[in-house]
C-alpha positions in Angstrom: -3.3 -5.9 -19.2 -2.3 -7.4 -22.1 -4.8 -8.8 -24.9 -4.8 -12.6 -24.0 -5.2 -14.2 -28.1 -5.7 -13.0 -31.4 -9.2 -12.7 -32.8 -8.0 -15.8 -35.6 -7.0 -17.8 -32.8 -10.9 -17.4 -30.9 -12.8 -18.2 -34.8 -10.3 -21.0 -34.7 -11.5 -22.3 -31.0 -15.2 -21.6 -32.2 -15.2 -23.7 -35.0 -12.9 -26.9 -33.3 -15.9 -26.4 -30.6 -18.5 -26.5 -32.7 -16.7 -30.1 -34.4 -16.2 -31.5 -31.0 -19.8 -31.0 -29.9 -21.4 -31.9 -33.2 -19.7 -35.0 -34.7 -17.4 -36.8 -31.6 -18.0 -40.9 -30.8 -18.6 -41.2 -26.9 -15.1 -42.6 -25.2 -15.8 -45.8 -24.0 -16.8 -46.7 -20.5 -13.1 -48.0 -19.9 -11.7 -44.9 -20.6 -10.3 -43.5 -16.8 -10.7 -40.2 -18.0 -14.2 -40.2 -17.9 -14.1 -41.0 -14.4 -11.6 -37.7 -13.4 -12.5 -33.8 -13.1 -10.5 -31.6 -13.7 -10.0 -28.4 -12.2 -8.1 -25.2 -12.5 -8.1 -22.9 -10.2 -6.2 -20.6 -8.2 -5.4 -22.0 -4.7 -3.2 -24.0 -2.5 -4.0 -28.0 -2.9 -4.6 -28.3 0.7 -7.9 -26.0 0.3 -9.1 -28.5 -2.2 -8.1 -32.0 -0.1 -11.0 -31.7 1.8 -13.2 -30.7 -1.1 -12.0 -33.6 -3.1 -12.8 -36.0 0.0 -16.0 -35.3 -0.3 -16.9 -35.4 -3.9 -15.1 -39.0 -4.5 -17.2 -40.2 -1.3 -20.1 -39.2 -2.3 -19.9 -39.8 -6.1 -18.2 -43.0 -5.9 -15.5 -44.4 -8.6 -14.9 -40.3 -9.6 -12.2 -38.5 -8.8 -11.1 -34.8 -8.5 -7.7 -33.7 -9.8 -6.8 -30.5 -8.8 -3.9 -28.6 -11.1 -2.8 -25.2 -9.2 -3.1 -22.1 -11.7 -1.5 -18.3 -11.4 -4.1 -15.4 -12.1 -1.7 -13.8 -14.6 -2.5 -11.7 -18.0 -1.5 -15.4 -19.7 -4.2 -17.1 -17.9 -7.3 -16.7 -20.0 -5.0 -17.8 -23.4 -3.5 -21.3 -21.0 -7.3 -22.2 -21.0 -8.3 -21.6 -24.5 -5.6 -23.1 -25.5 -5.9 -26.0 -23.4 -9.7 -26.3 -24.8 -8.1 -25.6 -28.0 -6.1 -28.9 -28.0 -8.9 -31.0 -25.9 -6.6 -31.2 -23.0 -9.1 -30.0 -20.5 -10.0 -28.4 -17.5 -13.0 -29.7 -17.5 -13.9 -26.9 -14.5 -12.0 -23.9 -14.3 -12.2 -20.5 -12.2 -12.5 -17.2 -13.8 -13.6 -13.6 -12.6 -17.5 -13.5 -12.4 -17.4 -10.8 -15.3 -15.5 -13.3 -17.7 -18.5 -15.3 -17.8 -20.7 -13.9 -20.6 -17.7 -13.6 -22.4 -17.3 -17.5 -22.6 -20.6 -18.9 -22.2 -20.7 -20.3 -25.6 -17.5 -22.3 -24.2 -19.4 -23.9 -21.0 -22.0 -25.9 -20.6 -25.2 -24.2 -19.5 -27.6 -25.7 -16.6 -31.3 -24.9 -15.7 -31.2 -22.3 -13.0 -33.8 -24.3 -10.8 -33.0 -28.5 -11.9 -29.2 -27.4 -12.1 -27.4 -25.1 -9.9 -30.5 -24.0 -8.0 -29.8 -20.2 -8.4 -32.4 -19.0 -7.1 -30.4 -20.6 -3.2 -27.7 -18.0 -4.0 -27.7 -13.9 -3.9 -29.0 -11.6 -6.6 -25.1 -10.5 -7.8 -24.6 -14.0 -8.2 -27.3 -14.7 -10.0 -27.0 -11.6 -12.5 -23.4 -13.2 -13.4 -24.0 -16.1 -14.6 -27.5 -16.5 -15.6 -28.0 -16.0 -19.4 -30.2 -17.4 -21.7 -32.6 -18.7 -19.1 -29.3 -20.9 -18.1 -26.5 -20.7 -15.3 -23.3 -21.0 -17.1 -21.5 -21.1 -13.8 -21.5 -20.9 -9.7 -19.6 -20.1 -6.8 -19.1 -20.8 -3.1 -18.6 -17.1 -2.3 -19.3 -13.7 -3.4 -17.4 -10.6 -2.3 -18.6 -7.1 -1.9 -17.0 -4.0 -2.3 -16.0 -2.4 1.5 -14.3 -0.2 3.4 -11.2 -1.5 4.8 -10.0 1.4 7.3 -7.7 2.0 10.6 -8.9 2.5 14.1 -6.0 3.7 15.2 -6.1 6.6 12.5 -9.6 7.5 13.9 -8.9 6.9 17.0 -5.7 9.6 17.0 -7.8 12.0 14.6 -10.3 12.4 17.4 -7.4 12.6 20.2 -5.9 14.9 18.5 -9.3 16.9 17.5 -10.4 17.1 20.9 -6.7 18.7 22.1 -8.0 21.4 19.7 -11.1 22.4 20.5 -10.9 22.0 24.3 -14.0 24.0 26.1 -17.6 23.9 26.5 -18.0 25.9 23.2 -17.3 23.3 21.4 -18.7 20.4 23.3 -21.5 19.6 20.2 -19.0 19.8 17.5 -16.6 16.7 19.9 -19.5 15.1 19.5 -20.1 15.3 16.1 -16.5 14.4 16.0 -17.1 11.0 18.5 -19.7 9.9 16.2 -18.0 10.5 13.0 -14.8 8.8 14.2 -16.2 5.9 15.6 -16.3 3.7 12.6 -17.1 4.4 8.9 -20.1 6.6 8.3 -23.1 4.7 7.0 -23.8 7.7 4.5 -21.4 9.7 1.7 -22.2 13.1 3.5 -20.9 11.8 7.0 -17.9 9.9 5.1 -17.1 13.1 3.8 -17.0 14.6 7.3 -15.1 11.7 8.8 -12.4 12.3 5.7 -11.6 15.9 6.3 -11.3 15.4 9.6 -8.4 12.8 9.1 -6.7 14.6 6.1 -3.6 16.7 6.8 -2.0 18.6 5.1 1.3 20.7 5.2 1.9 24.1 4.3 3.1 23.2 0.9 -1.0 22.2 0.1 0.9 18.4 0.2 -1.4 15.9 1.9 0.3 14.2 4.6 -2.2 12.1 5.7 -4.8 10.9 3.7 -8.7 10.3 4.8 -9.5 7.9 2.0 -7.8 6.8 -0.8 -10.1 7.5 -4.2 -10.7 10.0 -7.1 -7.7 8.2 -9.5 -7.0 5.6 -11.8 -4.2 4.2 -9.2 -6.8 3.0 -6.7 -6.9 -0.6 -7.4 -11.1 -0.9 -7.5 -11.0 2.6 -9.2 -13.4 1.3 -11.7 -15.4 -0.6 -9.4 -16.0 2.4 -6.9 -17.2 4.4 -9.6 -19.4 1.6 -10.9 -21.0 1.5 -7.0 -21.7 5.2 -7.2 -23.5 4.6 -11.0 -25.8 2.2 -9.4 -26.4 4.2 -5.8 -27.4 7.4 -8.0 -29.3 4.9 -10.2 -27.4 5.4 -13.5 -28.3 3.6 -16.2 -24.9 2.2 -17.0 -25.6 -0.3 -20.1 -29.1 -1.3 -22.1 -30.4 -4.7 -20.9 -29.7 -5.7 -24.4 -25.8 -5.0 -24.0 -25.6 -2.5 -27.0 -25.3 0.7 -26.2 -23.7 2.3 -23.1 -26.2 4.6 -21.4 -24.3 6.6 -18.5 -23.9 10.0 -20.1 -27.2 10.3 -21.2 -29.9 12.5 -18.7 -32.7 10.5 -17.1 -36.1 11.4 -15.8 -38.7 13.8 -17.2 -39.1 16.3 -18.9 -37.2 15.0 -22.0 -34.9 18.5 -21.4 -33.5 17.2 -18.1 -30.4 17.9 -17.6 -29.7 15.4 -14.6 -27.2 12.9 -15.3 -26.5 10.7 -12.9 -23.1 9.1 -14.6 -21.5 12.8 -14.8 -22.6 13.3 -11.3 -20.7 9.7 -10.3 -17.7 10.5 -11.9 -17.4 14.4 -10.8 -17.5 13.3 -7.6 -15.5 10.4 -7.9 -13.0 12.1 -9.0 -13.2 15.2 -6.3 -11.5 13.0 -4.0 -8.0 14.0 -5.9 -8.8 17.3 -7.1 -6.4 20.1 -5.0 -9.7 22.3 -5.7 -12.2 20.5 -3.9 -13.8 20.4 -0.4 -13.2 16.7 -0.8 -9.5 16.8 -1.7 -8.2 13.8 0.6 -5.7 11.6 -2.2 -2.5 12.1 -4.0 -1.0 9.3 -6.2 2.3 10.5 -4.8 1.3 8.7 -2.0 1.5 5.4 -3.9 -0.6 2.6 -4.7 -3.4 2.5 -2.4 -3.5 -1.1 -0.6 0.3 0.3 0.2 -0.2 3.3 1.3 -3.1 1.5 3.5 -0.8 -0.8 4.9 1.8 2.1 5.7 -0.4 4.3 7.6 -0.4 7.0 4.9 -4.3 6.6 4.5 -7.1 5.1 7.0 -9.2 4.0 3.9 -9.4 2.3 0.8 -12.3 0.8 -0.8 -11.6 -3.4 -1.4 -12.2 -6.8 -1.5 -12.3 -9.7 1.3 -9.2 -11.5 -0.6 -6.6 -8.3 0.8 -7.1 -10.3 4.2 -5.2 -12.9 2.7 -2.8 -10.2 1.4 -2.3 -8.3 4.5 -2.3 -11.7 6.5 0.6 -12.8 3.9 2.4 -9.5 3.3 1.9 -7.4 6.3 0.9 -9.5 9.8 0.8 -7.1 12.4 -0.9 -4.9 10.9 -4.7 -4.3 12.3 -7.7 -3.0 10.6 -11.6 -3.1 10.3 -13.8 -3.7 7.8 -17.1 -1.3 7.2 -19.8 -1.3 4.2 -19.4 1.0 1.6 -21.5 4.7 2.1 -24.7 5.4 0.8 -26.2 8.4 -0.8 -29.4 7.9 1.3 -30.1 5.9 4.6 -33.4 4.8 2.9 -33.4 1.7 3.2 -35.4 0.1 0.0 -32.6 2.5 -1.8 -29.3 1.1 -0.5 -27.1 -0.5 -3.1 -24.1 -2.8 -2.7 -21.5 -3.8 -5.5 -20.1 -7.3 -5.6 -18.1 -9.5 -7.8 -16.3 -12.9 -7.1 -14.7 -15.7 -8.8 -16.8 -18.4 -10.0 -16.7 -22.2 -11.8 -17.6 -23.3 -14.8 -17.9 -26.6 -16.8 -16.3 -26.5 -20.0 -18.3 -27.2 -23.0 -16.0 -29.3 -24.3 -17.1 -31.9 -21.5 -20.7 -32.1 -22.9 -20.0 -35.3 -25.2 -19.4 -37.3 -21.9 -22.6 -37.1 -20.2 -22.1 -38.7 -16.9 -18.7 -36.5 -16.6 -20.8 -33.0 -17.2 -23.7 -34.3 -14.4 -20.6 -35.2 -12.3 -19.1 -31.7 -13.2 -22.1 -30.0 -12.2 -22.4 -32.4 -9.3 -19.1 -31.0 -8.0 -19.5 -27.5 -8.1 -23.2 -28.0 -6.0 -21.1 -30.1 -3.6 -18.3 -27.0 -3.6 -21.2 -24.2 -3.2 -23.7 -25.5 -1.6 -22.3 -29.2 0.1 -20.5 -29.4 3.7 -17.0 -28.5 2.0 -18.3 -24.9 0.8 -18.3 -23.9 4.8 -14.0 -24.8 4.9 -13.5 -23.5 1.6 -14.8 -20.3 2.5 -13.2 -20.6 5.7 -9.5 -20.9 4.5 -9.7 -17.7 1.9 -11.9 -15.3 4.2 -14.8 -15.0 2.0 -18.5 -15.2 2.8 -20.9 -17.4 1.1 -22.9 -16.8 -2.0 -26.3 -18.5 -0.4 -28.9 -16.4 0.3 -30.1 -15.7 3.8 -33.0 -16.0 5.0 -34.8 -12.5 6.4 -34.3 -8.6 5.1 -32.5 -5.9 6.2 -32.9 -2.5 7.0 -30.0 0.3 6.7 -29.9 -0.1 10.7 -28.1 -3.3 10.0 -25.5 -2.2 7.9 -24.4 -1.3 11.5 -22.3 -4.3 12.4 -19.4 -6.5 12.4 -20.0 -8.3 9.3 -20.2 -6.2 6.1 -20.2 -9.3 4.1 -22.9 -11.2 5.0 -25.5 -7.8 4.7 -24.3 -6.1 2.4 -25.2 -9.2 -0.3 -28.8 -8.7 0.3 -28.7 -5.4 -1.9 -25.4 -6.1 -3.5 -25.8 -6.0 -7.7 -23.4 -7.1 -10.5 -22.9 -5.3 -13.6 -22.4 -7.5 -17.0 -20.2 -5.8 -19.1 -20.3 -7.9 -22.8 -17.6 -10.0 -24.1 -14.7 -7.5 -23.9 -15.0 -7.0 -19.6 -11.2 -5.9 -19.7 -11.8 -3.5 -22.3 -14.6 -2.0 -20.7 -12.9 -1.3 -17.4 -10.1 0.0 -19.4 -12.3 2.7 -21.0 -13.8 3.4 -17.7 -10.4 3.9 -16.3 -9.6 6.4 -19.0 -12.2 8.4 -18.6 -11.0 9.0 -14.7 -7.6 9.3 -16.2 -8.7 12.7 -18.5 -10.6 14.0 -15.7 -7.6 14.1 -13.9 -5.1 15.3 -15.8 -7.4 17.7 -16.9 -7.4 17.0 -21.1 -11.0 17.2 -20.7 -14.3 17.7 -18.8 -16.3 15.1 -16.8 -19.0 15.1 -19.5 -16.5 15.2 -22.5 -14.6 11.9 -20.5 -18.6 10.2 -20.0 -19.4 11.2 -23.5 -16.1 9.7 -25.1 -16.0 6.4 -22.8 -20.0 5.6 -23.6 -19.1 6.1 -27.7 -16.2 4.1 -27.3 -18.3 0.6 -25.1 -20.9 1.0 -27.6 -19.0 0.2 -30.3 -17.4 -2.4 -28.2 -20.7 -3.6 -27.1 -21.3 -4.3 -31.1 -18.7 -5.5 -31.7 -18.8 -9.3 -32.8 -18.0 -12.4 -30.8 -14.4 -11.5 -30.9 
């Protein structure tokens, strides 16, 4: 992705912020502007009508004016320079990992007096509370899942049971029944379920894939690899945010050579390796989400927004969704990955008072008011609010990955250069692949390389 402004042009927004905040005259009362939000975001107007209904009935004499954005490698720069030139958006959407990048840009509230964090799920929570303040908040929070075909598992176990006809093999049809029947809870089964629907031809050439991973062309590579980190209970950055910690050993004694990173990323990247039990992807398949949609591979690993994309893009096509595998089925030791989109207030709005309260009055109205339920609704995404109860890995056995797999879903904060450190991360898949170097030279590399990211200054 391309590198959105030039470090000059970010000391140049720092110090025009620090003017506006320190040594601006209040607009007077008259001025209509103080009276109108404005928001960027990223969807159709008619997902907003009802949202804007709301907010200009309840806060009456304010209004919400919506301006459509695109989520494009120019999008980050539009804002800053719309800041820049004190043009607004006084709220504006951004991925969940942008937010400690530009929390010295938005206007911080108390977590309990404010957006009442503590009403919303831990992943939410860990992305936008800094500083003992929420710098932004969401409606919605999507974990990473299992999108897969039925109709792939349901002909891999036709087709299996053709082969091993007879009361010999009754216990392994089974096996096969109860592996095929939907996405195994645990990474062992998974890896049963996927050799069973791999095929290959007699070339070594996958024909069929079982799951699309172990690249950098898998859309959530970076993501996936991030989920296994946290279920093998790698310590991927110090709470501090200066130093990357995933190729280092953990545990005692101090000459343990367990490292929980390497083992993430070897297997990880087994999925693609022509040596491996676990060999079940080649990018010559294509992208993933297309390859999905073609019937080339009964999994990929994804987000609730590809509804909206397969709704769009491919209608008739059909397909499930499951919760990402575990290492154990433990429950106090299951771990989920999410990330979402979320809304902040711009910082620039703080010289206005009543307009930041309303600002902030909004975005309770859009996450936690009546609206929050439609919004959801129209883009297929589950609610960041906490529910009430627990759950047990048993309940990771239903219809509706979203709403259980937040209980134990985490975020990971990655500093103020989030691009950059997926990039790395990526890279480090990349050499593994190709072969230019082990999985430990690849950690080793990518860890030196966020550090001195990580300490890096503002920008």
């Amino acid at each position: 992705m391309k590198r959105f402004l030039k470090i000059s042009s970010y000391v140049l927004l720092a110090i025009v912020f620090s003017i506006s905040l320190s040594g601006c005259t209040k607009t007077t009362k008259e001025d209509p502007k103080l009276k109108q939000i404005i928001v960027w975001s990223f969807e159709d107007e008619d997902v907003w009508k009802p949202v804007a209904k709301s907010f200009a009935i309840k806060y009456k004499g304010y209004s919400l004016i919506y301006q459509k954005q695109t989520f494009d490698a120019e999008y980050e720069s539009r804002v800053l320079n719309a800041l820049l030139s004190n043009q607004g958006p006084d709220v504006w959407n951004m991925p969940s990992d942008w937010v400690y990048r530009h929390k010295d840009k938005l206007i911080g509230t108390s977590p309990k007096t404010g957006a009442g964090i503590d009403k919303y799920v831990q992943s939410m929570a860990q992305s936008v509370t800094f500083d003992d303040k929420v710098y932004a908040i969401s409606p919605y929070e999507e974990p990473l899942m299992v999108f897969y075909n039925q109709k792939i598992f349901n002909q891999t176990l036709h087709d299996y049971n053709d082969a091993n006809a007879g009361s010999e093999n009754l216990e392994s049809r089974k096996e096969a029944a109860t592996l095929l029947k939907q996405v195994p809870g645990t990474w062992t089964d998974f890896i049963k379920t996927v050799n069973l629907i791999t095929l290959k031809g007699d070339d070594g050439q996958i024909e069929l894939s079982g799951v699309a991973l172990g690249t950098n062309n898998i859309a959530n590579s970076a993501d996936v690899l991030y989920l296994l980190m946290m279920e093998n209970q790698t310590d991927i950055v110090s709470s501090d945010l200066k130093q990357a910690n995933f190729n280092l050993p953990v545990g005692t004694p101090k000459d343990s050579t367990d490292i929980p990173g390497l083992r993430a990323l070897e297997f990880y990247t087994s999925f693609s390796d022509p040596s491996s039990d676990n060999y079940s992807w080649d990018d010559a398949l294509g992208d993933d989400v297309t390859a999905f949609a073609e019937g080339k591979t009964a999994m990929i690993f994804g987000y609730s927004n590809l509804q909206n994309y397969f709704a769009q893009k491919y209608p008739n096509f059909t397909y499930k969704k499951a919760f990402a595998p575990q290492l154990t089925s433990e429950s106090a030791k299951v771990v989920d990955y999410a990330k979402n989109n979320v809304f902040g207030v711009s910082a620039l709005t703080a010289k206005y008072d009543q307009k930041k309260e309303h600002c902030w009055n909004l975005l309770n109205l859009l996450s936690a008011g009546t609206p929050s339920d439609g919004f959801n609704s129209s883009l297929k995404v589950y609610t960041s609010r906490k529910a009430s109860g627990e759950v047990t890995f048993d309940d990771r056995d239903t219809a509706n990955p979203e709403k259980v797999s937040l209980f134990t879903a985490k975020a990971l904060v990655k500093g103020k250069r989030p691009l950059e450190f997926d990039r790395i991360i990526k890279a480090s898949i990349t050499t593994v692949n190709e072969g230019t170097s082990d999985a430990q030279t690849a950690l080793n590399t990518a860890a030196r390389d966020i550090t001195e990211m990580l300490r890096q200054g503002n920008w």
